[in-house]
SEMI-690417 format. One record per residue (C-alpha): x, z, y; residue in one letter. Coordinates in Angstrom, 3 decimals, always signed. Each point is the difference from the previous one (the first is absolute). Layout:
N
<px: X&pz: Z&py: Y&resn: A>;
...
END
This chain:
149
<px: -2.289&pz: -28.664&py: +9.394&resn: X>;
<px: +2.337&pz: -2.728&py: -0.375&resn: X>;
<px: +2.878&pz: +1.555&py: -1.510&resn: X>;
<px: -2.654&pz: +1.872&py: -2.841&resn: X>;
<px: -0.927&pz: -3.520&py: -0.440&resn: X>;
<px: +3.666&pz: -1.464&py: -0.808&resn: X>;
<px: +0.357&pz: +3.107&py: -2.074&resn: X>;
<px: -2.803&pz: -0.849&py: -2.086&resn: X>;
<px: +0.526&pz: -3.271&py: +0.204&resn: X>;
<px: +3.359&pz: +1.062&py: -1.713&resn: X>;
<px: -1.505&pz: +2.030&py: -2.693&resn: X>;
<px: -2.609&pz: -2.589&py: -1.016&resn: X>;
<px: +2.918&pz: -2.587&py: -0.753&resn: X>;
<px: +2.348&pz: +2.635&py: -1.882&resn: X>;
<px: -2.935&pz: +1.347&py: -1.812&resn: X>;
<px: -0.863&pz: -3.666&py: -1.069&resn: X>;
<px: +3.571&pz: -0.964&py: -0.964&resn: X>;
<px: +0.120&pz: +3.446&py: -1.582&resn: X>;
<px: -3.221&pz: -0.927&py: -2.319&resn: X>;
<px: +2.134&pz: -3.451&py: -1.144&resn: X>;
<px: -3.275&pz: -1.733&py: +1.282&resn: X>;
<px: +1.210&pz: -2.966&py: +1.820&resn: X>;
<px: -3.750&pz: -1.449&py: +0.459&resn: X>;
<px: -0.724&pz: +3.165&py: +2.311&resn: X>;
<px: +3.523&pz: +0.185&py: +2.295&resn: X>;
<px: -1.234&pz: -3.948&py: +0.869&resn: X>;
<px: -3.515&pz: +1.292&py: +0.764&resn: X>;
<px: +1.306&pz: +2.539&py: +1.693&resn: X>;
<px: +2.402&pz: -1.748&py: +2.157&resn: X>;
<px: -3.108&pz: -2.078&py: +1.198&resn: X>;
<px: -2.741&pz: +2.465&py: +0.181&resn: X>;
<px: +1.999&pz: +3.319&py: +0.572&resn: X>;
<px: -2.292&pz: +2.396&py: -0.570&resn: X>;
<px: +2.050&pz: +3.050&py: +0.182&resn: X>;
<px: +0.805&pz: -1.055&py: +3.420&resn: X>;
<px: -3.577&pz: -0.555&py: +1.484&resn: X>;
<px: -1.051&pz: +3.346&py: -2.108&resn: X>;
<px: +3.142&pz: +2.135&py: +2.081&resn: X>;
<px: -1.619&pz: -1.517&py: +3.446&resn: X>;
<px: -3.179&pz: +0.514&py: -0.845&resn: X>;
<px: +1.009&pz: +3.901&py: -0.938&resn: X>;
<px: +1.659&pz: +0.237&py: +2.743&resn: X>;
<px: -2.630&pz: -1.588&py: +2.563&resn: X>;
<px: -2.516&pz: +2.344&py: -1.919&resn: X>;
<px: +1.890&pz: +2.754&py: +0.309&resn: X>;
<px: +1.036&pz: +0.076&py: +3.673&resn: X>;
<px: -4.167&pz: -0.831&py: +0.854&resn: X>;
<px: -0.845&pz: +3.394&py: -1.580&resn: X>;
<px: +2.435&pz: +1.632&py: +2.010&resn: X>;
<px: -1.095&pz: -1.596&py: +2.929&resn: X>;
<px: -3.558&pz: +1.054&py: -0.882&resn: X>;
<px: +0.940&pz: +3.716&py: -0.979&resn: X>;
<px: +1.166&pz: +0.055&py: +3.466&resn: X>;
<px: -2.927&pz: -1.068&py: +1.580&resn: X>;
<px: -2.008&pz: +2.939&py: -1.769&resn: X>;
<px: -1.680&pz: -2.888&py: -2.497&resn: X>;
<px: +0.190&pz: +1.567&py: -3.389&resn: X>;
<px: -2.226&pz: -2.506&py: -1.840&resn: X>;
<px: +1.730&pz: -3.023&py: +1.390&resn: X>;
<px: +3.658&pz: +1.607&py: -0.994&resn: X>;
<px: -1.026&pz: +0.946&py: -3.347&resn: X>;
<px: -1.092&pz: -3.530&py: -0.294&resn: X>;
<px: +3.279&pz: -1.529&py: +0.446&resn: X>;
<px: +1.676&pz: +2.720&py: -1.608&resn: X>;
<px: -1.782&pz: -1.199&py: -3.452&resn: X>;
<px: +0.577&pz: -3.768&py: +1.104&resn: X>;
<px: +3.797&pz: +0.676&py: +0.544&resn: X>;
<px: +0.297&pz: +2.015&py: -3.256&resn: X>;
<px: -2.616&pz: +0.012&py: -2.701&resn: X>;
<px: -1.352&pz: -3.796&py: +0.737&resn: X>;
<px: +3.727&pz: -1.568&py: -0.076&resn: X>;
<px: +0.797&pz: +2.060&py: -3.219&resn: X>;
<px: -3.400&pz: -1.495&py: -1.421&resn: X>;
<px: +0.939&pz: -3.684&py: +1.122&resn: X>;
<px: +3.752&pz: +0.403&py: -1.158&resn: X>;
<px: -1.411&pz: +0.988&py: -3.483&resn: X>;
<px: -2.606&pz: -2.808&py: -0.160&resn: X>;
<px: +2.334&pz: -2.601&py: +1.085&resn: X>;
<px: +2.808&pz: +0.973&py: -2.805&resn: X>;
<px: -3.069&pz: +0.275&py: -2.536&resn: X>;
<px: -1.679&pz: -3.192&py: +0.649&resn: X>;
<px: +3.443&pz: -1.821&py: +0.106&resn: X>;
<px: +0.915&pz: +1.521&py: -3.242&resn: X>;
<px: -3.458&pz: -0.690&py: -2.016&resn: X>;
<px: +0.075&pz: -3.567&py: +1.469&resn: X>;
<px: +3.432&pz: -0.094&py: -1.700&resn: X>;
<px: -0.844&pz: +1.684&py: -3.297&resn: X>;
<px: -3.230&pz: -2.793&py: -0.590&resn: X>;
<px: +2.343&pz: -2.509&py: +1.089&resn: X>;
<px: +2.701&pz: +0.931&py: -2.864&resn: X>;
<px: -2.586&pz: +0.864&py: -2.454&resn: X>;
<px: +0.168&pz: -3.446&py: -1.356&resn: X>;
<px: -2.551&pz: +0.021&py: -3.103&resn: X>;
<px: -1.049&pz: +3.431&py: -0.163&resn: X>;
<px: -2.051&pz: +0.125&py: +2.973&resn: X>;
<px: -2.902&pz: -3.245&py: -0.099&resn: X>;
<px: +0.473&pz: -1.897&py: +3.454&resn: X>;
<px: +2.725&pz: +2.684&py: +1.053&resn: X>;
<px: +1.782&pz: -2.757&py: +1.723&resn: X>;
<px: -2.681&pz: -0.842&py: +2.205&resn: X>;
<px: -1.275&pz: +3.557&py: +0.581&resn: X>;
<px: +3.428&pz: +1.248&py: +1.087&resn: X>;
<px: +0.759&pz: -3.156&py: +2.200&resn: X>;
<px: -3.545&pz: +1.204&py: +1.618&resn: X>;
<px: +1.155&pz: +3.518&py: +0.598&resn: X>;
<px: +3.264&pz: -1.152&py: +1.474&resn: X>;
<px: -1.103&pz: -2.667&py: +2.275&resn: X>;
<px: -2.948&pz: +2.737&py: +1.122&resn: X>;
<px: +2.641&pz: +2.269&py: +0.683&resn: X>;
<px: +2.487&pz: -1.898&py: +1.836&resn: X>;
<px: -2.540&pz: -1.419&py: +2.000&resn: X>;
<px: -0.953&pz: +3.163&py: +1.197&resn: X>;
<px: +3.817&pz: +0.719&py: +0.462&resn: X>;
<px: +0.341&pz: -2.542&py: +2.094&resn: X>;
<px: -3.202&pz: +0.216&py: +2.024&resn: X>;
<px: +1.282&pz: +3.921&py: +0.221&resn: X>;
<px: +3.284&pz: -0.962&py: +1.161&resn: X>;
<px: -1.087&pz: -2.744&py: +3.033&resn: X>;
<px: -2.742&pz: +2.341&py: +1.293&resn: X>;
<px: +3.164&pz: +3.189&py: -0.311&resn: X>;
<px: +2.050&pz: -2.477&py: +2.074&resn: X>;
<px: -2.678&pz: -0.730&py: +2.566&resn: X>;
<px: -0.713&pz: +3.785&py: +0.759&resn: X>;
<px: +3.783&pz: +1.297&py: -0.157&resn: X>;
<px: +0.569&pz: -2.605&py: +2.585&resn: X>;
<px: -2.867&pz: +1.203&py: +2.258&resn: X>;
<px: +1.211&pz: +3.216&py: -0.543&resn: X>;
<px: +3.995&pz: -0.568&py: +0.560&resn: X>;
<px: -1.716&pz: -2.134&py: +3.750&resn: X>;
<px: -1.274&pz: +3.133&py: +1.259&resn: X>;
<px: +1.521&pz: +2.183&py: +2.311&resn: X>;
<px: +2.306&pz: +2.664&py: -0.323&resn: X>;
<px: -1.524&pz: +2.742&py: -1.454&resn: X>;
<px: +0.094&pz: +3.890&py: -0.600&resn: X>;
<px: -1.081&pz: +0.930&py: -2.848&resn: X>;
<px: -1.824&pz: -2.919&py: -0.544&resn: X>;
<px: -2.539&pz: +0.569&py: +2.954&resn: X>;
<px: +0.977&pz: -1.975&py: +3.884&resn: X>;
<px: +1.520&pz: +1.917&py: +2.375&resn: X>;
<px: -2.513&pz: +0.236&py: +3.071&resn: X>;
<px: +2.079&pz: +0.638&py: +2.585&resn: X>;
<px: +2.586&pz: -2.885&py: -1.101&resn: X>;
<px: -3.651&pz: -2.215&py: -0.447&resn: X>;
<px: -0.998&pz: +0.922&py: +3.672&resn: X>;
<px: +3.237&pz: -0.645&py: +1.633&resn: X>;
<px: +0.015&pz: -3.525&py: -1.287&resn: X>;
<px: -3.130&pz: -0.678&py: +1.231&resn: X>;
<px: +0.277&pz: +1.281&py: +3.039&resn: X>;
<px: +3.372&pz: -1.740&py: +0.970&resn: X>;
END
């Protein structure tokens, strides 16, 4: 989970510095969305294993959709809300109160980034504290032993 998160992490910078769009490689050194969007795929992912091991098909498909379809969705929304914030922004006269409505959109949006990324943080934590896993789901016997001694 953590190296798909550097990775991504990665790829959201070169794809910034790629676009020439020095505005988004500072927003996305301090809200790094590809980052929290490669944990959260990966967290996702690993739960609907864990379910589809435990026989609980609804639950699986669940996070299934929340690792792939749901991140693709928020990926696209984020770009496109940065980008139309942008566009009113630049629009100077051609667009009446542009200015304001894109500095709206943008300060919307990276609010939400950032309330995304601290509440990312405080659940990849909880989930890097717990114990060693297979698969995702505790080992009992490893559980029992450690209570019992």
């Amino acid at each position: 989970m953590f190296a798909a998160g550097c990775i991504g992490l990665m790829y959201g910078i070169v794809e910034k510095v790629v676009l020439f769009n020095p505005m988004a490689i500072v927003i996305n050194l301090f809200i790094p969305m590809h980052l929290l969007w490669q944990w959260n795929q990966g967290r996702h992912y690993q739960l609907s294993k864990d379910y589809k091991k435990d026989n609980k098909k609804g639950k699986a498909f669940i996070h299934l959709m929340l690792a792939t379809l749901v991140i693709f969705i928020l990926h696209g929304s984020w770009d496109a809300l940065l980008s139309i914030g942008a566009y009113y922004i630049d629009s100077e006269n051609n667009i009446a109160n542009g200015e304001l409505i894109g500095g709206i959109i943008l300060g919307s949006t990276i609010l939400l980034g950032f309330i995304y990324t601290i509440v990312t943080f405080i659940i990849t934590i909880k989930t890097a504290r717990k114990p060693k896993r297979e698969y995702g789901s505790i080992d009992k016997e490893v559980e029992t032993e450690t209570i019992t001694q």
